[in-house]
Residue, then its C-alpha position, 0 to 999 in steps of 0.5 A: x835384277x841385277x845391281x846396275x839396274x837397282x842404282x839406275x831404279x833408285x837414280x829415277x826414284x830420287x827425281x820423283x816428286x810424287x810419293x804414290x809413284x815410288x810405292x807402285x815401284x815398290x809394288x812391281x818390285x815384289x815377286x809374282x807371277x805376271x799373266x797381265x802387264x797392265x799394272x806395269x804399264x800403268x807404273x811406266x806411264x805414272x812415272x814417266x809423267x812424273x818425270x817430265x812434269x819435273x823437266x818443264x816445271x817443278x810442283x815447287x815452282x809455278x808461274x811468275x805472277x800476272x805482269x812479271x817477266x818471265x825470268x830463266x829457271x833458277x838452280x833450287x838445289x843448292x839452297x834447298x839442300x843448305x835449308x835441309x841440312x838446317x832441319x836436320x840440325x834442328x831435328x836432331x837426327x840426319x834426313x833420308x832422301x825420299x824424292x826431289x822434294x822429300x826427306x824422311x829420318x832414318x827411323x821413318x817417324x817424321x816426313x819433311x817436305x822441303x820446296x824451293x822458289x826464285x825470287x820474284x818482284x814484290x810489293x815495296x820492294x819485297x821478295x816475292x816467293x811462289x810454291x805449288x804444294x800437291x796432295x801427293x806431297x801433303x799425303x806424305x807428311x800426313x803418313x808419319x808421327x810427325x811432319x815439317x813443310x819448308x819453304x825455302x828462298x832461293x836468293x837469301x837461303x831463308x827458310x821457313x819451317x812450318x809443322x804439318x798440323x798448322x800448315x795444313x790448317x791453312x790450305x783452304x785459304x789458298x788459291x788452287x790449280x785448276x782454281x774452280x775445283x768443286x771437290x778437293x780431289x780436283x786440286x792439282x795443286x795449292x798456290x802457296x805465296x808470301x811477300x819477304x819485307x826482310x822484319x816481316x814476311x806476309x803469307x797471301x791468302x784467297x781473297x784480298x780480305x782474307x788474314x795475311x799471315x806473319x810467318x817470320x817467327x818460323x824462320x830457321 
């Protein structure tokens, strides 16, 4: 394979949002002897998928709340990476793009997953943040020593850093896509949402009657 052609590979690697993906990628670039290309076509089609679902709306966005004007798609990339920088400071050790939404340290022992939002309108005048977290990205902070989940506020540039372990203790209180999954290998993704108040910022749960989490203190 020639060089141009890795560099156009590893260009559409870092677009990719989800981790199972990049590892068929790897997979195909292994030598063998191919007398069936199904396995090729399956790649092809996977990330072709993968790629357009990022164009029309990234698993780190998902649709402004029931009543809100639909608003123009915001540029998350600069405050995503001025969060990132912040958790490379934190952790002490400079992070490895893995996909749009994914970092690795260089030594591979810990994953950070790192989404972004637009504001949108919130109670009392509140900053009103939405997130679509997938299996694929919590598999990813699942498969290292250590894993961060961060939640980044595209207009204030606050972000909040989350460990794995207790993140993902909280899953179940989450609304899901589709929102009657009977399995958890039906959820497309977890609906993750707070309101900003600025002194407090209020984690929403399932139901109404369900414990609103203070995530403040995770403020990095």
């Amino acid at each position: 394979i020639s060089i141009e052609a890795l560099f156009r590979l590893a260009a559409v690697k870092e677009q990719m949002t989800d981790w199972a993906t990049s590892t068929q990628i790897n997979q195909v670039l292994r030598p063998m002897e191919y007398t069936r290309l199904d396995q090729i076509i399956g790649l092809i089609f996977q990330t072709s998928r993968d790629i357009e679902q990022a164009d029309q709306q990234e698993p780190d966005e998902t649709p402004a709340p029931a009543g809100d004007e639909p608003k123009p798609r915001a540029n998350l990339e600069p405050a995503r990476n001025a969060a990132l920088e912040k958790v490379a400071e934190k952790l002490g050790i400079p992070l490895v793009r893995k996909g749009r939404t994914l970092r690795s340290t260089s030594d591979g022992k810990v994953n950070v997953v790192c989404l972004a939002s637009q504001r949108y309108d919130g109670p009392s005048g509140s900053g009103n943040y939405w997130y679509g977290f997938t299996p694929a990205q919590r598999d990813f902070v699942r498969e290292a020593d250590g894993g961060w989940v961060v939640f980044v506020c595209q207009d204030t540039g606050r972000a909040f850093m989350i460990a794995r372990e207790e993140f993902l203790a909280w899953l179940p209180e989450m609304l899901t896509t589709p929102p009657d999954a009977s399995e958890e290998s039906e959820i497309r993704h977890w609906h993750v949402y707070f309101n900003d108040y600025g002194d407090r910022v209020e984690l929403m749960p399932r139901a109404s009657e369900g414990e609103r989490r203070d995530i403040v203190r995770y403020l990095i």
